[in-house]
C-alpha positions as CSV (number, residue, x, y, z in Angstrom):
1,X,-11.0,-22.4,-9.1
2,X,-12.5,-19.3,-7.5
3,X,-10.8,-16.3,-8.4
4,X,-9.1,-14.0,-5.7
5,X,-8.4,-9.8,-7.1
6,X,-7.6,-7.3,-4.9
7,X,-7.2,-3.3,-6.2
8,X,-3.6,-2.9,-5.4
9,X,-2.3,0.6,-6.4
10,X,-3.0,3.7,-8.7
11,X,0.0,5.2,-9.9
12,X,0.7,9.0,-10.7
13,X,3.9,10.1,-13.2
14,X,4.9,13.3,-11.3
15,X,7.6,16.1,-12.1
16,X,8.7,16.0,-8.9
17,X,7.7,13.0,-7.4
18,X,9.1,14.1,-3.4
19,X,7.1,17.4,-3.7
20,X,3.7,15.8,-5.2
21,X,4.2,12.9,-2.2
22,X,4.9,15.6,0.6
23,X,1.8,17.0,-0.8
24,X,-0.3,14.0,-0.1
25,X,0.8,13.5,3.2
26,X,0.5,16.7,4.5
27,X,-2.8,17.4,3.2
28,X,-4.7,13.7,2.7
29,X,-3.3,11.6,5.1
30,X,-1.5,9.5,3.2
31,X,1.6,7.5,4.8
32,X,5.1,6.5,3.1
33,X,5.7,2.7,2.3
34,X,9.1,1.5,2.1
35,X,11.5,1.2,0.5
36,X,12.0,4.0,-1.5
37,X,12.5,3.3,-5.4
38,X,15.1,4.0,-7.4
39,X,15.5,1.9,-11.0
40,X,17.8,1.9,-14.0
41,X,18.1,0.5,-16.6
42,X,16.8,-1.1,-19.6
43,X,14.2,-3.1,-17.7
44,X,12.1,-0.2,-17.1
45,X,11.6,0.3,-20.6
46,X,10.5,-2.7,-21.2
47,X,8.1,-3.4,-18.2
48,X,6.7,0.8,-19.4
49,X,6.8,-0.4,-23.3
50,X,8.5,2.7,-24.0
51,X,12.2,2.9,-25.4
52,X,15.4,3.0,-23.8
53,X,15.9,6.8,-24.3
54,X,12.4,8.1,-22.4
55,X,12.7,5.6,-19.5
56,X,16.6,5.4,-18.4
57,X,15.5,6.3,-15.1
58,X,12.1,6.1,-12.2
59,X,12.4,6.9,-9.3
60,X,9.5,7.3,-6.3
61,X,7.6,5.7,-3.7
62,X,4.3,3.8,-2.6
63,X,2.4,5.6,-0.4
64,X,-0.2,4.0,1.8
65,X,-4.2,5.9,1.1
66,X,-6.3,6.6,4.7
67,X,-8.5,4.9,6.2
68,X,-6.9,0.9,5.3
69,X,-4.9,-1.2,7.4
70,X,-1.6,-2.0,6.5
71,X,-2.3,-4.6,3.5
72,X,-4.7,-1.6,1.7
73,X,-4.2,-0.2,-1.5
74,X,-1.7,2.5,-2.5
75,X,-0.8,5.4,-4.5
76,X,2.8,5.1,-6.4
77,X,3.9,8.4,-7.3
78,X,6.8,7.4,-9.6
79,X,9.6,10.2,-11.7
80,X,10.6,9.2,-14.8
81,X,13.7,10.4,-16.4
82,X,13.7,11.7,-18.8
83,X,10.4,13.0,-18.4
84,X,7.9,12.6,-21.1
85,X,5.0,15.0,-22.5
86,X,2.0,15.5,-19.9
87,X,-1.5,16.0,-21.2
88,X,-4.4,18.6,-19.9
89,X,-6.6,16.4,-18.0
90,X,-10.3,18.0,-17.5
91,X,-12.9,16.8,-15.6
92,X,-14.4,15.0,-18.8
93,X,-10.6,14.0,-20.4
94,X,-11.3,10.3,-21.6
95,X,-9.9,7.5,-19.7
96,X,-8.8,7.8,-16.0
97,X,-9.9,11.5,-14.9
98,X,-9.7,12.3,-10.9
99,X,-9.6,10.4,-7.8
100,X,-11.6,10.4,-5.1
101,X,-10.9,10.9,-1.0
102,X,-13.8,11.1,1.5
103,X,-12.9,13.4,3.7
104,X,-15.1,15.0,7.4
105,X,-15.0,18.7,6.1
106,X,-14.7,19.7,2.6
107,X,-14.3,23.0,3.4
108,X,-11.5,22.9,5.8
109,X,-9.5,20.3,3.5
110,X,-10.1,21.9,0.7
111,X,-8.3,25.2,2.0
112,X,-5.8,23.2,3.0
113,X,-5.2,21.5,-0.4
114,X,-5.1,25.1,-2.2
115,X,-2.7,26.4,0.9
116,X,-0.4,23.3,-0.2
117,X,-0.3,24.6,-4.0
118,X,-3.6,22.6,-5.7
119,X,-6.1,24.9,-7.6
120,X,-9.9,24.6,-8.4
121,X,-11.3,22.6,-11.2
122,X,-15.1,23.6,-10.1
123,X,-17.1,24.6,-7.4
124,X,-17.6,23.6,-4.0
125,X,-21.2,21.8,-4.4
126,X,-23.8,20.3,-2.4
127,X,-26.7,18.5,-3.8
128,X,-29.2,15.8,-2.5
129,X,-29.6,12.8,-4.5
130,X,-32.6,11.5,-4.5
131,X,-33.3,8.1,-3.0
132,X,-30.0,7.9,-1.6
133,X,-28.6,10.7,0.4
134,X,-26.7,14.2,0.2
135,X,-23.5,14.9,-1.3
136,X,-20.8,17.4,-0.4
137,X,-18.5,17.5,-3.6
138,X,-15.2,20.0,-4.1
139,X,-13.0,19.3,-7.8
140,X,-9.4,20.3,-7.0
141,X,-6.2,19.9,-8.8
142,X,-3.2,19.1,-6.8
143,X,0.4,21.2,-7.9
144,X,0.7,18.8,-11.0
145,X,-2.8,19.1,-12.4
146,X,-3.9,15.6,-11.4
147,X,-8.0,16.3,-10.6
148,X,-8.7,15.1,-6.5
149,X,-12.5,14.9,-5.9
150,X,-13.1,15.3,-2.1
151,X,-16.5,14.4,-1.5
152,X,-18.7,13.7,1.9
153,X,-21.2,11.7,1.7
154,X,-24.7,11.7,3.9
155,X,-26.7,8.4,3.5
156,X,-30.7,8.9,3.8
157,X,-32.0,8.1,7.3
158,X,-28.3,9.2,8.9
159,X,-28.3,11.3,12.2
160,X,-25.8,13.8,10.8
């Protein structure tokens, strides 16, 4: 029996999970999936493997990334209560560090991103890699300190 996967979601723990989704869809496009979610109870504990006491409560929602149809992956910013420690993430943190968004003008998305409340992790950066193409790379950190990579991407032998 062949196997079927498909990449379904990547899920954030926000502070405020209707701020950090506004700030998704305001500056990357990203569109709310229904319903909205709202769980308690002991269940969440146990599907989180944390205890009763730091998971009485998530709330949040789905939202759909740009650029898929309707059946394309999302991103589930989700609110636990109560909340529980958050790390520093850097750019070389172990395990998941940033995700990525290609994007037609790094520039002018990247303003908007820091007019919305993210800050720079680096520098805006262009570089040719060789063999394949150029690169257009910016490291940002939206208002929760999650690291966003916006990057556009030039193939060799493209007209642009």
């Amino acid at each position: 029996m062949e196997k079927k996967i498909r990449y379904a979601h990547t899920n954030i723990v926000a502070r405020d999970w209707r701020k950090l989704a506004e700030f998704y869809i305001k500056v990357l496009d990203c569109e709310l999936v229904p319903p909205e979610r709202d769980y308690e109870g002991e269940g969440i504990g146990k599907i989180a493997g944390l205890p009763f006491e730091q998971s009485k409560r998530l709330k949040g929602q789905h939202l759909r990334l740009p650029g898929w149809g309707e059946d394309g992956p999302t991103l589930e910013i989700f609110q636990y209560e109560p909340e529980g420690p958050g790390p520093e993430i850097e750019s070389n943190t172990m395990g998941f560090s940033h995700i990525a968004f290609a994007v037609d003008d790094v520039k002018a998305v990247a303003a908007q991103f820091l007019e919305w409340g993210g800050k720079e992790v680096g520098e805006y950066t262009e570089m040719d890699v060789e063999g394949s193409g150029h690169i257009v790379l910016y490291y940002l950190a939206d208002p929760e300190g999650n690291i966003v990579e916006l990057q556009t991407w030039t193939p060799l032998g493209s007209d642009e």
